[in-house]
C-alpha positions as a Markdown table, in Angstrom:
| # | Residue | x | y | z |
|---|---|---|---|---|
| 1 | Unk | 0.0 | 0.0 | 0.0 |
| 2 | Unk | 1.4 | 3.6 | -0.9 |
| 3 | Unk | 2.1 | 5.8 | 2.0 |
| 4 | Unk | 1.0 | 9.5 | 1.4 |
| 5 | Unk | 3.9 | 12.1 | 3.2 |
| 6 | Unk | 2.1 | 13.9 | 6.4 |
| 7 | Unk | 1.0 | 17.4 | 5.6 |
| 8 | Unk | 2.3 | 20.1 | 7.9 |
| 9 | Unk | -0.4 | 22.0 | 7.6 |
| 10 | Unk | -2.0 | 23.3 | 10.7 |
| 11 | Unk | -5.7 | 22.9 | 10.3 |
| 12 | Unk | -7.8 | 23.6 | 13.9 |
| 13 | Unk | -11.4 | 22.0 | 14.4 |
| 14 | Unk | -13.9 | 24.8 | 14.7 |
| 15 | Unk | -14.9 | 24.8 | 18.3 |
| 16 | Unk | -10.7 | 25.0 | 19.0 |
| 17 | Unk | -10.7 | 28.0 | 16.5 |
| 18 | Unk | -13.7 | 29.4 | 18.4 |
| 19 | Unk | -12.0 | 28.9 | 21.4 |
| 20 | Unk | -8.7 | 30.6 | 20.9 |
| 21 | Unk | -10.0 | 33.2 | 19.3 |
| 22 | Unk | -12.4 | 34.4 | 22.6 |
| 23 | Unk | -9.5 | 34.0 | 24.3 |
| 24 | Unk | -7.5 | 36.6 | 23.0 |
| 25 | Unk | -8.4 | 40.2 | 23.9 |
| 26 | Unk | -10.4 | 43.1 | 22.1 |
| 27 | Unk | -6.4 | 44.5 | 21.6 |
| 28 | Unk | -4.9 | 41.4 | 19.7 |
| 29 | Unk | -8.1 | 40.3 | 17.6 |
| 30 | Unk | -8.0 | 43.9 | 16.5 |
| 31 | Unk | -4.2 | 43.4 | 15.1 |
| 32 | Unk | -5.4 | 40.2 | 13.8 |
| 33 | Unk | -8.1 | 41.1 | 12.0 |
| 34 | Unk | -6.2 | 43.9 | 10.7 |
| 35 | Unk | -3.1 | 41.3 | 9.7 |
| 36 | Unk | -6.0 | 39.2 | 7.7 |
| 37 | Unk | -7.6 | 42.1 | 6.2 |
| 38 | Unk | -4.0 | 42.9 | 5.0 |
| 39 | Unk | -2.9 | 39.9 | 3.8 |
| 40 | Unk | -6.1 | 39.3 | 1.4 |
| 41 | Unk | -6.3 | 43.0 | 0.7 |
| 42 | Unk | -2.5 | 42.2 | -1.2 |
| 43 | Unk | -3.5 | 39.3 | -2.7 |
| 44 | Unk | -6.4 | 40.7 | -4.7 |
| 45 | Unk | -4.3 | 44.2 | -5.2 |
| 46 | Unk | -2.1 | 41.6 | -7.7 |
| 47 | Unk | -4.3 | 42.4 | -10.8 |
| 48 | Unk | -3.0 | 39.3 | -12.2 |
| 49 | Unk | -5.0 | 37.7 | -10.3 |
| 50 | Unk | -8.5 | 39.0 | -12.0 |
| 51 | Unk | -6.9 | 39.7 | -15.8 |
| 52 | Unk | -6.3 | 43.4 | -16.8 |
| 53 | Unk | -9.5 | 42.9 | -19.0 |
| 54 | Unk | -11.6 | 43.0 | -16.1 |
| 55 | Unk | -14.5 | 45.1 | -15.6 |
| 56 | Unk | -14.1 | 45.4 | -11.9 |
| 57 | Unk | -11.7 | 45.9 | -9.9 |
| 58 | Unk | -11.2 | 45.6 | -5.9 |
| 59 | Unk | -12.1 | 47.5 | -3.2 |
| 60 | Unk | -12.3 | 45.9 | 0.2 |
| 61 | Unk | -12.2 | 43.4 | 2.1 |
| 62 | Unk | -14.0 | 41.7 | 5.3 |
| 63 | Unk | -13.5 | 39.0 | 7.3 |
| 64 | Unk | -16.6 | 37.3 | 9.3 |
| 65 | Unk | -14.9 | 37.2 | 12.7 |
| 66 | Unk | -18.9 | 35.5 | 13.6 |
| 67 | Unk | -18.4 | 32.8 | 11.0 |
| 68 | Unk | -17.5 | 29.6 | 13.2 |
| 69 | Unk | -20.0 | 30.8 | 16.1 |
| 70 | Unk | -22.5 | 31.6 | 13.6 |
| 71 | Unk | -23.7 | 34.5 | 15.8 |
| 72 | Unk | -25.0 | 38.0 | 14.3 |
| 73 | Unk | -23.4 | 40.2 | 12.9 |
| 74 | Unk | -23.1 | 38.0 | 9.3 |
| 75 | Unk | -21.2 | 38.9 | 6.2 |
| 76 | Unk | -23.2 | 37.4 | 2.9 |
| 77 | Unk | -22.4 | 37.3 | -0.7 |
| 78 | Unk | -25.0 | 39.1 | -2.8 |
| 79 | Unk | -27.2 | 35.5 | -3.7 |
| 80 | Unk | -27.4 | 35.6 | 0.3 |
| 81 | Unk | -25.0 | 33.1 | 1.0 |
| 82 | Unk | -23.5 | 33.4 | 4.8 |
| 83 | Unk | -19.7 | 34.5 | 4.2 |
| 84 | Unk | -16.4 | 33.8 | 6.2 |
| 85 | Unk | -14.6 | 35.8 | 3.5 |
| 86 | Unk | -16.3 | 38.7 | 1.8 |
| 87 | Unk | -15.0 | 40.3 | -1.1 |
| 88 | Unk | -16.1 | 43.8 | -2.4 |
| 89 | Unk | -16.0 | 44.9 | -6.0 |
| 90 | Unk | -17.0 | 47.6 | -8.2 |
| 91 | Unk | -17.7 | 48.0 | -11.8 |
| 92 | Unk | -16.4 | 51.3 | -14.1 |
| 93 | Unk | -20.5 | 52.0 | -13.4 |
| 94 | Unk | -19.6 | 52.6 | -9.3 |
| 95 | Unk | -22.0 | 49.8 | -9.0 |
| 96 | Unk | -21.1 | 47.5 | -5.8 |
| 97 | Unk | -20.9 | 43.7 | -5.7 |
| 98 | Unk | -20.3 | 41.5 | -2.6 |
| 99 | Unk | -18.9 | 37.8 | -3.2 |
| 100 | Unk | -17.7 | 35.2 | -1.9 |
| 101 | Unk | -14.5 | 33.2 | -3.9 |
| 102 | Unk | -16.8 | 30.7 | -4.8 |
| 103 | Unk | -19.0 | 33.1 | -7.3 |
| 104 | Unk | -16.5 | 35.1 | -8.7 |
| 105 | Unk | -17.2 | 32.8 | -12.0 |
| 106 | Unk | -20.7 | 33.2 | -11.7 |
| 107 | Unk | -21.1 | 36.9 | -10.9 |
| 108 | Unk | -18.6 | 38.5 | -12.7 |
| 109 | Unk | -17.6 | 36.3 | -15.6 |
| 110 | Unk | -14.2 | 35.2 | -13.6 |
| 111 | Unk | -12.5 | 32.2 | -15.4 |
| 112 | Unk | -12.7 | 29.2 | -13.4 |
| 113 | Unk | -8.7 | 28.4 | -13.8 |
| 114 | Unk | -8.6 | 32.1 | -12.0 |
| 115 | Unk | -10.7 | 31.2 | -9.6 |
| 116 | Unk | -9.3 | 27.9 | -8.5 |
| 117 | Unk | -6.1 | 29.9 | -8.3 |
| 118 | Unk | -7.5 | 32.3 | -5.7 |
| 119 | Unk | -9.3 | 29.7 | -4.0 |
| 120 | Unk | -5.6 | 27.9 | -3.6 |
| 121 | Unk | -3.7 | 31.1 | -2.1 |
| 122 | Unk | -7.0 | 32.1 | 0.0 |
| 123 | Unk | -7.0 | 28.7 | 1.5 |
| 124 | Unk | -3.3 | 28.8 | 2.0 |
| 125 | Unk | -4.2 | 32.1 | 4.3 |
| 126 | Unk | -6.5 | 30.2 | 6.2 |
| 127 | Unk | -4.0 | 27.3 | 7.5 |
| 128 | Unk | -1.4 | 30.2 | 8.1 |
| 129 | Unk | -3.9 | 31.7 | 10.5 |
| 130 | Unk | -4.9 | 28.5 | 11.5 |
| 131 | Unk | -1.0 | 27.9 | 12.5 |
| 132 | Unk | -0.9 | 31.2 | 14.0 |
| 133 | Unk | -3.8 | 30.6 | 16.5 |
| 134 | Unk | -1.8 | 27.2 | 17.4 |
| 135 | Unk | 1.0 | 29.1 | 18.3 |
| 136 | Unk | -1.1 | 31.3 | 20.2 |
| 137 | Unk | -2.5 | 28.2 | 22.5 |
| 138 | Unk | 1.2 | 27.3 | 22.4 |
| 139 | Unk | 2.4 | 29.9 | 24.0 |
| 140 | Unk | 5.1 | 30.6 | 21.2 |
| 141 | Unk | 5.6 | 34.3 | 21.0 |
| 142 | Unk | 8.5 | 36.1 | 22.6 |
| 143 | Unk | 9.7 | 36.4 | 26.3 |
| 144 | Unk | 9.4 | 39.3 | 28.2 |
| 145 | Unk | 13.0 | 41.2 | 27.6 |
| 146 | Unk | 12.8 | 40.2 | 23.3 |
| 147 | Unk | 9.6 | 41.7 | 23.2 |
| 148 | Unk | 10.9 | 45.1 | 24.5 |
| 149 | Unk | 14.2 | 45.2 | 22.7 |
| 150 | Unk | 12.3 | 45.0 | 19.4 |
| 151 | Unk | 9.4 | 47.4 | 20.8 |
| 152 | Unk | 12.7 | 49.9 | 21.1 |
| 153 | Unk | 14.3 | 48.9 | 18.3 |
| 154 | Unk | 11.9 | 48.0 | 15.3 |
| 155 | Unk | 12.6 | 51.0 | 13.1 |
| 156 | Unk | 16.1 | 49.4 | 12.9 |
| 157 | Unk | 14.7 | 46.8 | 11.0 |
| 158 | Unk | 12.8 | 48.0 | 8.2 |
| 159 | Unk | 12.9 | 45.0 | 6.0 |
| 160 | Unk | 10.2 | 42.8 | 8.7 |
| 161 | Unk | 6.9 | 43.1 | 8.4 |
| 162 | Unk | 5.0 | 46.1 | 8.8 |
| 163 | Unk | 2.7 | 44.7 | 11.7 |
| 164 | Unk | 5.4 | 42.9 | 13.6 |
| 165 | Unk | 5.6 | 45.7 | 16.0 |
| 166 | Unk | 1.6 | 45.8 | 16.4 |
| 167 | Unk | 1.9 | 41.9 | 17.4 |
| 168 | Unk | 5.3 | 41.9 | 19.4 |
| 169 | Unk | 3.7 | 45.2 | 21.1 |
| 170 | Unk | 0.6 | 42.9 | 22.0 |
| 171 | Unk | 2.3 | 39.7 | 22.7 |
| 172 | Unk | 1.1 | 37.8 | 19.8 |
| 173 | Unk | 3.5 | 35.3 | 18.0 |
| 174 | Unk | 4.9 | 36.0 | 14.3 |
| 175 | Unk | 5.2 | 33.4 | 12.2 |
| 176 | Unk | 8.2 | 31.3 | 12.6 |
| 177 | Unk | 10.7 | 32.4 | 10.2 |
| 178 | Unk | 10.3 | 36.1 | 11.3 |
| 179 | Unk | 9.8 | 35.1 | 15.0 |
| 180 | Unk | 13.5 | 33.7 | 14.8 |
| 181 | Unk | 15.0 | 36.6 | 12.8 |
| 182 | Unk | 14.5 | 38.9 | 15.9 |
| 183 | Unk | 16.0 | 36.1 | 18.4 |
| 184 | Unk | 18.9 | 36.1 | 15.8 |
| 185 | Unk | 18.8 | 40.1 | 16.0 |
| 186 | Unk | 17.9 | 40.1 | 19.2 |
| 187 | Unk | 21.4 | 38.0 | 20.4 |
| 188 | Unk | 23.5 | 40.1 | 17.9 |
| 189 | Unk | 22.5 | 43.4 | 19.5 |
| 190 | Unk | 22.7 | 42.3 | 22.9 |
| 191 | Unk | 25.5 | 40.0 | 23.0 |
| 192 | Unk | 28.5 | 40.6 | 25.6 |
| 193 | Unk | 32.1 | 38.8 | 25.1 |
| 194 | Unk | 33.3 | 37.5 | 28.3 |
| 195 | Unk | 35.9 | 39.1 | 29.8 |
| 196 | Unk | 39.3 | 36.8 | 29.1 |
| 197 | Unk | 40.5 | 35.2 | 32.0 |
| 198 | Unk | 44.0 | 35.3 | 32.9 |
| 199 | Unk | 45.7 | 32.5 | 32.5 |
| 200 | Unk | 47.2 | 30.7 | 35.4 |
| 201 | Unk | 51.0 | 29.4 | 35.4 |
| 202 | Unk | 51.3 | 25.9 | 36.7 |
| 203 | Unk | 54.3 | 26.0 | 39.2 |
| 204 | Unk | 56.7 | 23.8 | 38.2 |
| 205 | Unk | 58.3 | 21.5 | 41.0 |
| 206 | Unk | 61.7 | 21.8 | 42.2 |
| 207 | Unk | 64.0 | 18.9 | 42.2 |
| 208 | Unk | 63.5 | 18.1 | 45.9 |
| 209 | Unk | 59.6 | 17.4 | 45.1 |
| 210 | Unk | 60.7 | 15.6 | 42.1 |
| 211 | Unk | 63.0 | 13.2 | 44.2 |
| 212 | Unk | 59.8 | 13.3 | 46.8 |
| 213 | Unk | 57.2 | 11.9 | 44.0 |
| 214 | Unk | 59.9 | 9.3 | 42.6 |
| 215 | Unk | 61.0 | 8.2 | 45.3 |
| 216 | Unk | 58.8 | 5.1 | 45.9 |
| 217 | Unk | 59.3 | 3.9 | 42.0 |
């Protein structure tokens, strides 16, 4: 029988999703809403992504923070479909269409090889979030004396993301890869070589206390 290679995709059940997320306070689900909002706000910003021959182009984005709890407020597409992911659109007419991924071919005339390719990178979002609320349960962010060194320091490091400082400032963990840049900066900056030691002559014995150690051989 073939074996099939263990995905390492983080993918959390619903109520643990749930869980986490009314866990965290008003502060950090602000930053991560606003870290979501980014991330599919870029995506779609790609006009690639659409085809330059498109009527419509894209203007927001909102994220159903209600989805798994199925609790008012709801987002919906325009056919009235409940929405965890709501996309906003508007034609050269300034007319306004709400979507979910899922009707972007039958709404707007988006090819379905398009489609499936945002559906892909969207649902590649979703396990990175998914990851990221692991690491929250986890525990994984930064300690205590990290987390202030970059809060003083971040403008030194322009090339990390822009809402690292939002989510060290809020002790949230980053994803992995930058998490461990800042321990790696983090040591640099703060390292301290210890002071040499002096190094200590052995004495050497005189030839009495040679004769005394040979003298039973």
């Amino acid at each position: 029988m073939a074996t099939h290679a263990k995905s390492s995709k983080v993918s959390l059940t619903k109520e643990r999703r749930q869980e986490t997320w009314h866990n965290l306070t008003s502060e950090q689900q602000a930053v991560l809403k606003q870290h979501i909002r980014y991330q599919h706000t870029s995506l779609f910003v790609d006009q690639n992504l659409i085809g330059h021959g498109s009527t419509w182009q894209f203007v927001a984005y909102n994220y159903n923070d209600n989805y798994d709890a199925n609790t008012d407020p709801q987002l919906y597409c325009d056919c009235g479909r409940r929405l965890k992911h709501q996309y906003v659109l508007q034609n050269q007419d300034a007319t306004l269409i709400k979507l979910g991924i899922t009707h972007f071919a039958d709404h707007i005339g988006i090819p379905e090889a398009v489609m499936r390719q945002l559906q892909t990178k969207i649902h590649h979002l979703d396990f990175g979030l998914d990851e990221l609320l692991q690491r929250i349960r986890r525990h994984a962010g930064l300690n205590s004396e990290m987390r202030q060194w970059f809060i003083d320091n971040h403008t030194a490091y322009p090339d990390l993301p822009v809402d690292a400082i939002d989510f060290v400032a809020h002790s949230l963990p980053l994803e992995k890869d930058v998490q461990a840049e800042i321990v790696r900066q983090y040591k640099k900056a703060t390292y301290t070589p210890k002071p040499r030691q002096p190094r200590r002559k052995k004495p050497k014995l005189n030839k009495a206390a040679w004769q005394e150690l040979f003298r039973d051989i």
